[in-house]
Backbone as XML, in Angstrom:
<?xml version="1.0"?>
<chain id="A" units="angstrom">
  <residue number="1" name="UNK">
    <atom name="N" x="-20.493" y="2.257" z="42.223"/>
    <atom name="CA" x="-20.942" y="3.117" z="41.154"/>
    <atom name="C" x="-21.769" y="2.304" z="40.175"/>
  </residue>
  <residue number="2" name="UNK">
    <atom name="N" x="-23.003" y="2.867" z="39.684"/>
    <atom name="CA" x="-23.718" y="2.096" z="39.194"/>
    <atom name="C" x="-23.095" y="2.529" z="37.342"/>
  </residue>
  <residue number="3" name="UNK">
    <atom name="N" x="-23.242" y="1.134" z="36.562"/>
    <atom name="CA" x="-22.913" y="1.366" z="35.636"/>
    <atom name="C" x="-24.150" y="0.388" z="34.164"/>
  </residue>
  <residue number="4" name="UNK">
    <atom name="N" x="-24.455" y="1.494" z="33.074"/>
    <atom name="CA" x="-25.641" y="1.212" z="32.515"/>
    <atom name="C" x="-25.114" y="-0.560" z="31.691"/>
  </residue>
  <residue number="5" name="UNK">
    <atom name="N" x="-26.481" y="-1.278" z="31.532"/>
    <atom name="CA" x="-25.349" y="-2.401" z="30.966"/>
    <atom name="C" x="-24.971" y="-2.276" z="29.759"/>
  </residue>
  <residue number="6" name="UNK">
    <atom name="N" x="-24.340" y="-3.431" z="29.092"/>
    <atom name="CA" x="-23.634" y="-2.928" z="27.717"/>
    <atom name="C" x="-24.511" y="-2.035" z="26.399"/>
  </residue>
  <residue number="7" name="UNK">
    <atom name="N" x="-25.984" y="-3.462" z="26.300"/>
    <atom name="CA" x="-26.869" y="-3.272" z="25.630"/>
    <atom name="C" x="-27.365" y="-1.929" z="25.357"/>
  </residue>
  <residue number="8" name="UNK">
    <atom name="N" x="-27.783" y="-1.364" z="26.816"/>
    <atom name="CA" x="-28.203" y="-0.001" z="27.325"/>
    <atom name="C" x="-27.047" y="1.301" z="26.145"/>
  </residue>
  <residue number="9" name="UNK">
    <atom name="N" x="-25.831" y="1.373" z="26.582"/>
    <atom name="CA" x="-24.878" y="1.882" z="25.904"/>
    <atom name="C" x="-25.011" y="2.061" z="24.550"/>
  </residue>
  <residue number="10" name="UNK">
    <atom name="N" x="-24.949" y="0.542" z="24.076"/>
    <atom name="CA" x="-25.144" y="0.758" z="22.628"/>
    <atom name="C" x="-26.059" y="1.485" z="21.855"/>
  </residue>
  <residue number="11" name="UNK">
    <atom name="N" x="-27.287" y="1.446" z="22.967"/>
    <atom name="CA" x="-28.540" y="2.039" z="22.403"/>
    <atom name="C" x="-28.310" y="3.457" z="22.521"/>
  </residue>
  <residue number="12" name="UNK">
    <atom name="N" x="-28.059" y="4.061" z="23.328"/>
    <atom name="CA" x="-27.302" y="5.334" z="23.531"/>
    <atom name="C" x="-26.762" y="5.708" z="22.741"/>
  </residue>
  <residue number="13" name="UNK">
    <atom name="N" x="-25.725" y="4.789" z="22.228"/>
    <atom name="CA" x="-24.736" y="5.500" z="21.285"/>
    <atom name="C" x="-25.408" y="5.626" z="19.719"/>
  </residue>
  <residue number="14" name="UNK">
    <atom name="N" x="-26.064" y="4.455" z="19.893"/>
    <atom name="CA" x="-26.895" y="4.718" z="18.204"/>
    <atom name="C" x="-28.087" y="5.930" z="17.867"/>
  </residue>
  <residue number="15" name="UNK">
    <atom name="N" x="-28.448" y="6.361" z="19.641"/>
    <atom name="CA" x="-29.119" y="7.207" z="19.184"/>
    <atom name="C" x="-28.440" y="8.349" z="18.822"/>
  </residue>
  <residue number="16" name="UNK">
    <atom name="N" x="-27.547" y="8.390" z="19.684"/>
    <atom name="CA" x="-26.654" y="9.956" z="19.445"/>
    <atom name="C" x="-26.348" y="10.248" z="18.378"/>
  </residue>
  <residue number="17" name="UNK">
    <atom name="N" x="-25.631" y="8.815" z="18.022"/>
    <atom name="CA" x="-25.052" y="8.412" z="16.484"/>
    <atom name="C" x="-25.961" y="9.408" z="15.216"/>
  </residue>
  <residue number="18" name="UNK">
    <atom name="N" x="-27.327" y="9.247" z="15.229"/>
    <atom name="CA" x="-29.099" y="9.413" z="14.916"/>
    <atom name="C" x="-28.554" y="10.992" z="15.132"/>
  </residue>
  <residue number="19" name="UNK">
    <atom name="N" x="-29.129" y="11.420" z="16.485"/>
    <atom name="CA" x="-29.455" y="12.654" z="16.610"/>
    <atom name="C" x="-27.965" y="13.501" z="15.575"/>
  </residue>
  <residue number="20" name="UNK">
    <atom name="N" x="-27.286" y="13.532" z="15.825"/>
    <atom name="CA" x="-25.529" y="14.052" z="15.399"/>
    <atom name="C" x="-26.061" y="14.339" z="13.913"/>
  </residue>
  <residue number="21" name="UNK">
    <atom name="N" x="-26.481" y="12.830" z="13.347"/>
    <atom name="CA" x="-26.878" y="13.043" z="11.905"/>
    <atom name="C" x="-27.997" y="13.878" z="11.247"/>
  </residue>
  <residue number="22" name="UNK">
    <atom name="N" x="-28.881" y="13.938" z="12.261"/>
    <atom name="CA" x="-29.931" y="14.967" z="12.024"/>
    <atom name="C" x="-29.293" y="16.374" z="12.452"/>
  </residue>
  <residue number="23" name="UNK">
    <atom name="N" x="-28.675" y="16.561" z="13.523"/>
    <atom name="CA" x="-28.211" y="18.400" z="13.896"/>
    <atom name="C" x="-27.304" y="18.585" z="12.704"/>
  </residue>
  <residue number="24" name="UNK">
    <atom name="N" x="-25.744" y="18.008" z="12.889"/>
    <atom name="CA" x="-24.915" y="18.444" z="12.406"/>
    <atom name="C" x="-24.810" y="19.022" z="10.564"/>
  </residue>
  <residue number="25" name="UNK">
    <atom name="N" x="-25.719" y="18.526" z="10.265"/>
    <atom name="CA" x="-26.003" y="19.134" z="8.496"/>
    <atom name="C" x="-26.508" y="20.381" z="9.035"/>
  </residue>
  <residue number="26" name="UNK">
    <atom name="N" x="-27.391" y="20.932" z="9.986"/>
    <atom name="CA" x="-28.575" y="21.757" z="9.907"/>
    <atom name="C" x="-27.334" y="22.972" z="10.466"/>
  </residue>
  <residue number="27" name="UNK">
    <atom name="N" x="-26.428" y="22.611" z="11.223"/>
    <atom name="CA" x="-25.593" y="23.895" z="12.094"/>
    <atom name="C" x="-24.605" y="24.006" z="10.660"/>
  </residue>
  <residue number="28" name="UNK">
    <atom name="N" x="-24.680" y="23.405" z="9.724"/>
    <atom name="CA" x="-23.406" y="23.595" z="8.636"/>
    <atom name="C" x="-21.982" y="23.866" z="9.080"/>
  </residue>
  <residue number="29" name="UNK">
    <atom name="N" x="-21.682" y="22.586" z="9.998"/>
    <atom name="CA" x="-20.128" y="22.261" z="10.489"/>
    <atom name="C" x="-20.213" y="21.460" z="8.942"/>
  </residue>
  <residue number="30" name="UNK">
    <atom name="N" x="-20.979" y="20.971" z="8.505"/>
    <atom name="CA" x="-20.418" y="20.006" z="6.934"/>
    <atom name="C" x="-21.638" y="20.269" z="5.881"/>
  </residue>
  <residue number="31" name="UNK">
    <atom name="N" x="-21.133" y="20.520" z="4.996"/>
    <atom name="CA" x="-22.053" y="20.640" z="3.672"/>
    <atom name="C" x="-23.159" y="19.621" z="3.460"/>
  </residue>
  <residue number="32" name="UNK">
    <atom name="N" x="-23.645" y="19.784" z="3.465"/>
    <atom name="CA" x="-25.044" y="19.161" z="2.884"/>
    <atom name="C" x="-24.748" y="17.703" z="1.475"/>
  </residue>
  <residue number="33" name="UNK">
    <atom name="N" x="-23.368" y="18.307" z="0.581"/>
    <atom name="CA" x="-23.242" y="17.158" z="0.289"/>
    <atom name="C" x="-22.205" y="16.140" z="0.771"/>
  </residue>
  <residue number="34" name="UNK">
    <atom name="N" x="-21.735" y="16.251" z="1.439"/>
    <atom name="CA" x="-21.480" y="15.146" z="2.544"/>
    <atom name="C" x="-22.236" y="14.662" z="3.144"/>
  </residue>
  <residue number="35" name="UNK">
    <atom name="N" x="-22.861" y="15.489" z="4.103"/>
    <atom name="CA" x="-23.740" y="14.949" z="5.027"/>
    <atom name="C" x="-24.799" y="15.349" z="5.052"/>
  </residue>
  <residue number="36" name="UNK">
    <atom name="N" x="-25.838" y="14.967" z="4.546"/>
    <atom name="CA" x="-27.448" y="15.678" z="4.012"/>
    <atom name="C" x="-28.392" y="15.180" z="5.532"/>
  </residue>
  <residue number="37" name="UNK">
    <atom name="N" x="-28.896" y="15.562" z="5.965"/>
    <atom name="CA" x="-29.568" y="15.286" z="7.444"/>
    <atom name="C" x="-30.151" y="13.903" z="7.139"/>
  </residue>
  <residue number="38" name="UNK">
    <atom name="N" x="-30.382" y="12.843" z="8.311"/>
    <atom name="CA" x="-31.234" y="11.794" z="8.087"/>
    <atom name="C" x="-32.310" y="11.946" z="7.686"/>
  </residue>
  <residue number="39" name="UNK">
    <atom name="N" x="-33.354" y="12.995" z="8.285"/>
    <atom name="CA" x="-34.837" y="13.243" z="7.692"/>
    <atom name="C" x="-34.693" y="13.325" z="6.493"/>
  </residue>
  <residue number="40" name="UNK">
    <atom name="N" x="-33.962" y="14.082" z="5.541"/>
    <atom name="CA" x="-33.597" y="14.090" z="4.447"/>
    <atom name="C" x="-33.452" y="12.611" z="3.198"/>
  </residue>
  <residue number="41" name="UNK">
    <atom name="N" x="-32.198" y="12.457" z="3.998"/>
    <atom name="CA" x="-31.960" y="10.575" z="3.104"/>
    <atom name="C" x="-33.424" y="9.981" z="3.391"/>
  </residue>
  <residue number="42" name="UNK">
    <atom name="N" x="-33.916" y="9.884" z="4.950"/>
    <atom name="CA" x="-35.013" y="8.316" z="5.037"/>
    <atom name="C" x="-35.857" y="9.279" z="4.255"/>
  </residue>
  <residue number="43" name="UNK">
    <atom name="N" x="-36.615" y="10.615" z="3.866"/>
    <atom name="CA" x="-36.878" y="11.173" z="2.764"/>
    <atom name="C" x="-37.471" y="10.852" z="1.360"/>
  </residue>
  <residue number="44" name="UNK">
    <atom name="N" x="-35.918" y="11.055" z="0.754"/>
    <atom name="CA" x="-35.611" y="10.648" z="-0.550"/>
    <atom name="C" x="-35.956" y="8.779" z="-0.444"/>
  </residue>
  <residue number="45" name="UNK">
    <atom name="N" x="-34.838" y="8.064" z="0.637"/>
    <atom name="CA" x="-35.263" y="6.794" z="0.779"/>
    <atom name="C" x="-36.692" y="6.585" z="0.580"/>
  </residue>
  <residue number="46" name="UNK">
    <atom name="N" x="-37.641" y="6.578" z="1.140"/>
    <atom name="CA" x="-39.315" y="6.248" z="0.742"/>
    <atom name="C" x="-39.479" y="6.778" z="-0.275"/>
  </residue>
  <residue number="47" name="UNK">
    <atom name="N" x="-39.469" y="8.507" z="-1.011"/>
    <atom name="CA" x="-39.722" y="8.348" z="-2.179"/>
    <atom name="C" x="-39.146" y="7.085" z="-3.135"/>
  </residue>
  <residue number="48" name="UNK">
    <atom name="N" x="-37.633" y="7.088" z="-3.232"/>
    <atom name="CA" x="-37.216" y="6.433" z="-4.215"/>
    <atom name="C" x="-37.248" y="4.482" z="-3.904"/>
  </residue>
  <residue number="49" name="UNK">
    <atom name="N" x="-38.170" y="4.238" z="-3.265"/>
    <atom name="CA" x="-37.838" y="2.747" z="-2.346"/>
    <atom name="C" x="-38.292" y="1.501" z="-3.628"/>
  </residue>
  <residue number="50" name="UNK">
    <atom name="N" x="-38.717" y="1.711" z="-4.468"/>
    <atom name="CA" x="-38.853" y="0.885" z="-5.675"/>
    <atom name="C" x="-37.345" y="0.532" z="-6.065"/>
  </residue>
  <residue number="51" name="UNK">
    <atom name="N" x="-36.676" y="1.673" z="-6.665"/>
    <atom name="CA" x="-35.397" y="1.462" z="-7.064"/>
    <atom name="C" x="-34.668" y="0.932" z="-6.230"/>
  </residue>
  <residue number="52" name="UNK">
    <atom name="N" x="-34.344" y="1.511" z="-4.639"/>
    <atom name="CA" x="-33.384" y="1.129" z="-3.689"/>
    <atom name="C" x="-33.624" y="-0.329" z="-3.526"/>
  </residue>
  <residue number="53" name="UNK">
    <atom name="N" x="-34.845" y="-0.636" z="-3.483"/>
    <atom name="CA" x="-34.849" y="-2.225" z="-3.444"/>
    <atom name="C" x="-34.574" y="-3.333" z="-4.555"/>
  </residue>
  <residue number="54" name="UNK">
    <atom name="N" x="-35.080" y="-2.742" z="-5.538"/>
    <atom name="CA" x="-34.669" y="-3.164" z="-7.172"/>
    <atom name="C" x="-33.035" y="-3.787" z="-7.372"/>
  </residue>
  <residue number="55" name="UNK">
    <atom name="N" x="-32.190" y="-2.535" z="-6.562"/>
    <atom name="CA" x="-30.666" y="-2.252" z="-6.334"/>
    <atom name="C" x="-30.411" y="-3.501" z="-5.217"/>
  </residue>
  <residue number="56" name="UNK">
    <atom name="N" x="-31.214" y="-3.357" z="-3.876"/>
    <atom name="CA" x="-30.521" y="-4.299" z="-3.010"/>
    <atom name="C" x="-30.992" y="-5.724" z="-3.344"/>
  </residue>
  <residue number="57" name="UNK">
    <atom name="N" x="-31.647" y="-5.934" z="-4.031"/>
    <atom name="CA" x="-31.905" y="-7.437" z="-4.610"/>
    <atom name="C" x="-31.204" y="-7.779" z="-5.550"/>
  </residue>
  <residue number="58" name="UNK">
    <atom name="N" x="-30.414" y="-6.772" z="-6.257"/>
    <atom name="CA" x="-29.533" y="-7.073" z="-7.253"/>
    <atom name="C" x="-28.203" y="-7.430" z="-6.606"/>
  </residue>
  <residue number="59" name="UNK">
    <atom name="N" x="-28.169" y="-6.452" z="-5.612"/>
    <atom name="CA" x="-26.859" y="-6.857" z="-4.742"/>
    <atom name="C" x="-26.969" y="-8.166" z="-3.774"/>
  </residue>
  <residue number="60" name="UNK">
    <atom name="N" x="-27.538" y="-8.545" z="-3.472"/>
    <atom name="CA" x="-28.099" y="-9.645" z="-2.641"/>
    <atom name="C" x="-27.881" y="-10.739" z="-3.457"/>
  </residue>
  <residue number="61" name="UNK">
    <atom name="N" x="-28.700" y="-10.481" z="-4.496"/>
    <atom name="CA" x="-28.054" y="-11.961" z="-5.412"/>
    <atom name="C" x="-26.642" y="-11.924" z="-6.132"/>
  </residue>
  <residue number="62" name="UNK">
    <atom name="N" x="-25.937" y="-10.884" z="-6.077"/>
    <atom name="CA" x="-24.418" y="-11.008" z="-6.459"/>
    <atom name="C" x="-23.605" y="-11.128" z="-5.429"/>
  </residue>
  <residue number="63" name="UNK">
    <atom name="N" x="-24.000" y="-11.322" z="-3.971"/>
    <atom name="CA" x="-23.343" y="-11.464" z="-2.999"/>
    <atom name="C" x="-23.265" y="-12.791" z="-2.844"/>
  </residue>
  <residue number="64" name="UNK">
    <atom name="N" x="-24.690" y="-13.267" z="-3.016"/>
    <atom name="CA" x="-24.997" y="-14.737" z="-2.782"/>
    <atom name="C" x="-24.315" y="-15.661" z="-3.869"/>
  </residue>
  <residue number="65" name="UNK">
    <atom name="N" x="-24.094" y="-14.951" z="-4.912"/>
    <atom name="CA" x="-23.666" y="-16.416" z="-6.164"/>
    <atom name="C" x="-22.505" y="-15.952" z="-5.607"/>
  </residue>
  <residue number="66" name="UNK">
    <atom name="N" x="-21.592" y="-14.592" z="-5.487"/>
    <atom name="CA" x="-20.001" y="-14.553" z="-5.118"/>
    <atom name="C" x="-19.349" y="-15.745" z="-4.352"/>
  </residue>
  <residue number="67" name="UNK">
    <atom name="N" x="-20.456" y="-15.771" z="-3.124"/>
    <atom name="CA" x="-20.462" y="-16.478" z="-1.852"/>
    <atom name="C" x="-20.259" y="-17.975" z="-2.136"/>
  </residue>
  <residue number="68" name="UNK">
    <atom name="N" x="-21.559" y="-18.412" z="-3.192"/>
    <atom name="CA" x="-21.512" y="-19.428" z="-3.624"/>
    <atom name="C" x="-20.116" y="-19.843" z="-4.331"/>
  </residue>
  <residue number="69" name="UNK">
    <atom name="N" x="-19.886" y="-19.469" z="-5.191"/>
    <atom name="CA" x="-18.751" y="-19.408" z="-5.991"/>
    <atom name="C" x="-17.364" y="-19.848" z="-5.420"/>
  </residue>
  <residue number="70" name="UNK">
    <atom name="N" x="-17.036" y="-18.617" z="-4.837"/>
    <atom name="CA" x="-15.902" y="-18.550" z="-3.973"/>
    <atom name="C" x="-16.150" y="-19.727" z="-2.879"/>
  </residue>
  <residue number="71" name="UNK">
    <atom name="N" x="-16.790" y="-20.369" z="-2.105"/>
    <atom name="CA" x="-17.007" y="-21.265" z="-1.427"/>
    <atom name="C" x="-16.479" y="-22.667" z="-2.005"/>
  </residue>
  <residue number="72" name="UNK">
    <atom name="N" x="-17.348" y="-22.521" z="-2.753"/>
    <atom name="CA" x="-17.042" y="-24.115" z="-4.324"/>
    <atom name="C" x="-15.942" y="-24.087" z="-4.200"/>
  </residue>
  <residue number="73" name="UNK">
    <atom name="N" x="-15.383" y="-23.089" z="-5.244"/>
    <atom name="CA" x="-13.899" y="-23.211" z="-5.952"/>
    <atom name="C" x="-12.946" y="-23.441" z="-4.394"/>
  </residue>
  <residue number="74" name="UNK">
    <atom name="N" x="-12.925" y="-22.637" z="-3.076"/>
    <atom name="CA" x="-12.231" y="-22.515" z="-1.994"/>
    <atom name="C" x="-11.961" y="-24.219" z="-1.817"/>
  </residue>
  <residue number="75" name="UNK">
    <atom name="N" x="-13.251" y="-24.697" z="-1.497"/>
    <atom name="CA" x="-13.281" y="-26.218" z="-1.211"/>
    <atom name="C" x="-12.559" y="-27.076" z="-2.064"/>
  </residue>
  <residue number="76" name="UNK">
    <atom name="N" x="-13.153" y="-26.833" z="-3.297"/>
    <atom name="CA" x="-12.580" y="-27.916" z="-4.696"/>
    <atom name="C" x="-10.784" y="-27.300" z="-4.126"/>
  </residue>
  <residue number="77" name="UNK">
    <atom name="N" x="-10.558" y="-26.565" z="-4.262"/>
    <atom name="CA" x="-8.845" y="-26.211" z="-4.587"/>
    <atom name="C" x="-8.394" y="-26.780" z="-3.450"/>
  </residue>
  <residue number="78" name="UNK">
    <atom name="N" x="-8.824" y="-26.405" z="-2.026"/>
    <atom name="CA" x="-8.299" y="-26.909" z="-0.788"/>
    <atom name="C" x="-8.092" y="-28.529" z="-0.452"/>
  </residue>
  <residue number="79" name="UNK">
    <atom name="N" x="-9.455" y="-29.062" z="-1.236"/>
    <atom name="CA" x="-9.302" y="-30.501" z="-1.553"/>
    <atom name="C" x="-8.311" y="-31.063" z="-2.455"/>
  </residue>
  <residue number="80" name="UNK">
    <atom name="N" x="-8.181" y="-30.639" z="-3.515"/>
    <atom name="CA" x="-7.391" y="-30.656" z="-4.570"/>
    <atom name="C" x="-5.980" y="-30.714" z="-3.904"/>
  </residue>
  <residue number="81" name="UNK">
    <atom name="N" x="-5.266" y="-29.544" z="-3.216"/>
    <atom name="CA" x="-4.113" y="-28.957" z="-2.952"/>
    <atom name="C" x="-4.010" y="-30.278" z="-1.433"/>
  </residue>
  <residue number="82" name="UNK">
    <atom name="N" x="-4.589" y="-30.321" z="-0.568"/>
    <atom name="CA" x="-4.737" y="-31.184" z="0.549"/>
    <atom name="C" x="-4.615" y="-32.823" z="0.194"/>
  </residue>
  <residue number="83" name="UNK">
    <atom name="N" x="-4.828" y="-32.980" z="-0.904"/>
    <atom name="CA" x="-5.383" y="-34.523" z="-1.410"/>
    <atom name="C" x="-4.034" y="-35.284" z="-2.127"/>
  </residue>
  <residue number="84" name="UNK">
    <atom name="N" x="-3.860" y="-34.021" z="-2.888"/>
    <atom name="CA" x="-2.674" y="-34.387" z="-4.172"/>
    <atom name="C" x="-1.492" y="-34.126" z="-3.718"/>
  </residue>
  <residue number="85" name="UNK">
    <atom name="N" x="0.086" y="-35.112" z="-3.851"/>
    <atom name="CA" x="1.430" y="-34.417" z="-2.939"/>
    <atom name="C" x="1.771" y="-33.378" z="-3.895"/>
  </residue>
  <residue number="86" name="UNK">
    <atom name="N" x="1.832" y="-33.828" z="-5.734"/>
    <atom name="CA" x="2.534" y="-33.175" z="-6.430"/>
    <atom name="C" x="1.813" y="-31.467" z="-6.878"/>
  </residue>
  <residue number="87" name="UNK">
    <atom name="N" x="0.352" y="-31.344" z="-6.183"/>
    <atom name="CA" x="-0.474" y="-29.807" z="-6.279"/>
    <atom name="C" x="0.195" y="-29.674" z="-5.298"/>
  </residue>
  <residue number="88" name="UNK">
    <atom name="N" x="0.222" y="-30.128" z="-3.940"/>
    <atom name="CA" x="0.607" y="-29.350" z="-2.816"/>
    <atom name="C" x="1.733" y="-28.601" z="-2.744"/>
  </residue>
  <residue number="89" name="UNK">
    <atom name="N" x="2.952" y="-29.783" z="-3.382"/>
    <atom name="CA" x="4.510" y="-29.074" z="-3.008"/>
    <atom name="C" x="4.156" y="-28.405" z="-4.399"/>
  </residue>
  <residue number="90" name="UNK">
    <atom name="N" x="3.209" y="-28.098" z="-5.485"/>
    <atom name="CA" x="3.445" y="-26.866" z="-6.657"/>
    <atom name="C" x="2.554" y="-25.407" z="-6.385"/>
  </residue>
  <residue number="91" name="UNK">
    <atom name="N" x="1.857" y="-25.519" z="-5.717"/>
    <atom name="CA" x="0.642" y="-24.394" z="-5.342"/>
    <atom name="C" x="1.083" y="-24.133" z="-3.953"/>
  </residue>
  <residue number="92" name="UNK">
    <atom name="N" x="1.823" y="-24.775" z="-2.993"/>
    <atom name="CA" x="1.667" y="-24.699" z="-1.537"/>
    <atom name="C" x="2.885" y="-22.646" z="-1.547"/>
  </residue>
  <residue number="93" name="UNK">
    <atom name="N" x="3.437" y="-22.811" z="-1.942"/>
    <atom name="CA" x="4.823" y="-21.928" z="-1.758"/>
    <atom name="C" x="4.154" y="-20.485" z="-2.191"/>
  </residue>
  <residue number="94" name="UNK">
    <atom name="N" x="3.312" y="-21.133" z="-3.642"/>
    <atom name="CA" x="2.368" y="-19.667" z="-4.093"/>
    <atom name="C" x="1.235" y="-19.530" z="-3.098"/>
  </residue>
  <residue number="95" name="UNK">
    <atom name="N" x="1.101" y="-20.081" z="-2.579"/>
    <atom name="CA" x="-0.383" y="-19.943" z="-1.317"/>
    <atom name="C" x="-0.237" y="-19.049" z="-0.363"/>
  </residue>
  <residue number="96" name="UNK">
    <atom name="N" x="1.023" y="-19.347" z="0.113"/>
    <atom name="CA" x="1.309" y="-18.960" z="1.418"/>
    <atom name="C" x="2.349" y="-17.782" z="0.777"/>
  </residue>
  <residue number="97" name="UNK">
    <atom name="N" x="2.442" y="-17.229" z="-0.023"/>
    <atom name="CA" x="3.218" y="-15.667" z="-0.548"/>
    <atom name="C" x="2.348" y="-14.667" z="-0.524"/>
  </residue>
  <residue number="98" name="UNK">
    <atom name="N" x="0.828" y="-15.594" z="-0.895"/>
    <atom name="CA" x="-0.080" y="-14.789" z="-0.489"/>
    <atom name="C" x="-0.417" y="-13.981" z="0.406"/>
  </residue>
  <residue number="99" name="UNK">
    <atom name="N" x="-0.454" y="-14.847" z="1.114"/>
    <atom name="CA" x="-0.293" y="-13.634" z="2.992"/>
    <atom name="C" x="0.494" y="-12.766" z="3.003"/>
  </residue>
  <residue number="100" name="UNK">
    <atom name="N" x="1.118" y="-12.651" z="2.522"/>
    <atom name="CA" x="2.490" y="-11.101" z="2.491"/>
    <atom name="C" x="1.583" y="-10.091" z="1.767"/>
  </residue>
  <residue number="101" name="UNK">
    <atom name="N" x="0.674" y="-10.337" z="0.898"/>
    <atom name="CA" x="-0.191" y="-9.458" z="-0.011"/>
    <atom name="C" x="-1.092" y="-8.610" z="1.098"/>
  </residue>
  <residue number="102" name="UNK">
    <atom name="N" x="-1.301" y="-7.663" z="1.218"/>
    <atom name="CA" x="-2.831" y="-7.071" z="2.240"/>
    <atom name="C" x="-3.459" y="-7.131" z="1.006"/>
  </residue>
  <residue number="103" name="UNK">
    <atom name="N" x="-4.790" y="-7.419" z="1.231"/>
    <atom name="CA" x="-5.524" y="-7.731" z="0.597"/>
    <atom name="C" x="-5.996" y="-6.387" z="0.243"/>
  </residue>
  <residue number="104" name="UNK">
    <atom name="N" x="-6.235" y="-5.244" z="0.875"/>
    <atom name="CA" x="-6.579" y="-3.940" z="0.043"/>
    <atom name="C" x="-5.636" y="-3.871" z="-1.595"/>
  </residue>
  <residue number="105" name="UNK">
    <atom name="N" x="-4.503" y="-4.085" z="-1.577"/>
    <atom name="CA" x="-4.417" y="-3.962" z="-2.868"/>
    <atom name="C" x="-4.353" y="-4.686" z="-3.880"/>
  </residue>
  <residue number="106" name="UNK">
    <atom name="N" x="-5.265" y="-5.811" z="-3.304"/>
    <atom name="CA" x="-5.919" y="-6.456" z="-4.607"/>
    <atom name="C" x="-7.321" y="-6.006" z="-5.294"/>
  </residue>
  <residue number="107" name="UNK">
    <atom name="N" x="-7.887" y="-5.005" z="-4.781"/>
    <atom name="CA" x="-8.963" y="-4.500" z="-4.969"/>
    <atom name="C" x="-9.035" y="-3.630" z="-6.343"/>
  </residue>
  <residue number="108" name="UNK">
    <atom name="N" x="-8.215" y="-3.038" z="-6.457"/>
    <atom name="CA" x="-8.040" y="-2.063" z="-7.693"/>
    <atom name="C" x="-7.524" y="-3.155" z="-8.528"/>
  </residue>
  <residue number="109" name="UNK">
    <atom name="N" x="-6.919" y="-4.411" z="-8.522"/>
    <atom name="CA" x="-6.484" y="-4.932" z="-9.491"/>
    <atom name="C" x="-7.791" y="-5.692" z="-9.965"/>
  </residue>
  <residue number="110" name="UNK">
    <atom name="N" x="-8.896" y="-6.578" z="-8.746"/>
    <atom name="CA" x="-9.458" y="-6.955" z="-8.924"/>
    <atom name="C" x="-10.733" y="-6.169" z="-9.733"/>
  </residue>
  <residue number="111" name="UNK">
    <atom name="N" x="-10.878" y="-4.690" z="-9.468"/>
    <atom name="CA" x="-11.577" y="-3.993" z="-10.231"/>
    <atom name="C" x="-11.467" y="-4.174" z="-11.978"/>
  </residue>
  <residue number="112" name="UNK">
    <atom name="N" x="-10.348" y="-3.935" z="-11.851"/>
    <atom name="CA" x="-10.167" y="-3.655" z="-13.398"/>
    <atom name="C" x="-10.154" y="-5.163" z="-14.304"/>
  </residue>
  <residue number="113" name="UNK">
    <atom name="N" x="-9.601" y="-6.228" z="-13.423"/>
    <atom name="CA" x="-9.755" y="-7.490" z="-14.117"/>
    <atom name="C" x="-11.662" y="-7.647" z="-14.402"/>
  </residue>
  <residue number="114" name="UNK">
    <atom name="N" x="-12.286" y="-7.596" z="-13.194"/>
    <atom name="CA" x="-13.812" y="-7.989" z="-13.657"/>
    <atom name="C" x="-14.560" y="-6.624" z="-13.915"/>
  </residue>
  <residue number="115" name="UNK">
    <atom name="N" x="-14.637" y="-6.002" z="-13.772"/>
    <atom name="CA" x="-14.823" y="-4.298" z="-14.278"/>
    <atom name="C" x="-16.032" y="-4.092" z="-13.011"/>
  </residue>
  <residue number="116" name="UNK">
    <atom name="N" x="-16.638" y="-3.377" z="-13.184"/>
    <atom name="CA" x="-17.479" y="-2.875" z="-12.356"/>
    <atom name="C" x="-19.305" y="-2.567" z="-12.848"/>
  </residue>
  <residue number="117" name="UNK">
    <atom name="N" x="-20.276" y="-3.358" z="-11.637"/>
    <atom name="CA" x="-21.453" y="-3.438" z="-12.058"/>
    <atom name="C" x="-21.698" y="-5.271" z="-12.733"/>
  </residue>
  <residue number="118" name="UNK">
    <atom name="N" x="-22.635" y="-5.469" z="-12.862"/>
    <atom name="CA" x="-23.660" y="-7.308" z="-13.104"/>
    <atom name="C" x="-22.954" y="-6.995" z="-14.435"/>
  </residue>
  <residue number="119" name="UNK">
    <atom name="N" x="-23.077" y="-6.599" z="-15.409"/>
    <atom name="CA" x="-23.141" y="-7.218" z="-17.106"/>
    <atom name="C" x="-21.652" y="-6.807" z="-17.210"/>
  </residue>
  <residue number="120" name="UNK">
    <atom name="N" x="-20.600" y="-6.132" z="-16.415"/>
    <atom name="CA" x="-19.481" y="-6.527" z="-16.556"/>
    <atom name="C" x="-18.574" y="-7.953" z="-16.041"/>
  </residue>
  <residue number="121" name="UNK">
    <atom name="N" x="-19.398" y="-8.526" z="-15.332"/>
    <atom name="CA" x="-19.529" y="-9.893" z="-14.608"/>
    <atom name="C" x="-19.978" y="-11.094" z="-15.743"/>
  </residue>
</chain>
């Protein structure tokens, strides 16, 4: 039995993925504000593409200093905690309690500690 290769598939599925998003607004199985047709969004997208990009360069560089950031401090502490006996046996016990945490619900805490949006940062 002949079978398409993976690549092939995927492409398949993204188109369907595509087409689904263009029918399914138009037959109104879902409201329009849920799901507004693709012609629609890529649409609005080109009109509004000043702003959307304005937005993803803003996000791009708050991803990148996060990245940065969190990287630094990860290293400095891991060095720190790895290097020193008396950080290790004092930080090691709180480190690893951590993992019991899922990290989804640090999200709402983490919201409200740095608030939300650049100039609440």
């Amino acid at each position: 039995m002949y079978w398409p290769a993976p690549a092939t598939v995927r492409w398949m599925i993204l188109g369907l993925l595509l087409i689904l998003w263009e029918v399914v607004p138009w037959t109104g199985a879902l409201p329009e504000l849920f799901l507004p047709a693709l012609s629609k969004t890529l649409g609005v997208l080109y009109i509004d593409r000043e702003i959307y990009f304005a937005a993803l360069l803003v996000t791009l560089y708050e991803v990148a200093l996060a990245m940065l950031i969190a990287c630094g401090l990860g290293i400095l502490v891991g060095a720190l905690v790895g290097g020193v006996a008396l950080l290790r046996d004092l930080l090691l016990p709180i480190f690893s309690s951590l993992y019991a945490v899922p990290i989804v619900i640090l999200y709402p805490i983490f919201t409200a500690w740095f608030g939300i949006g650049s100039s609440s940062k």
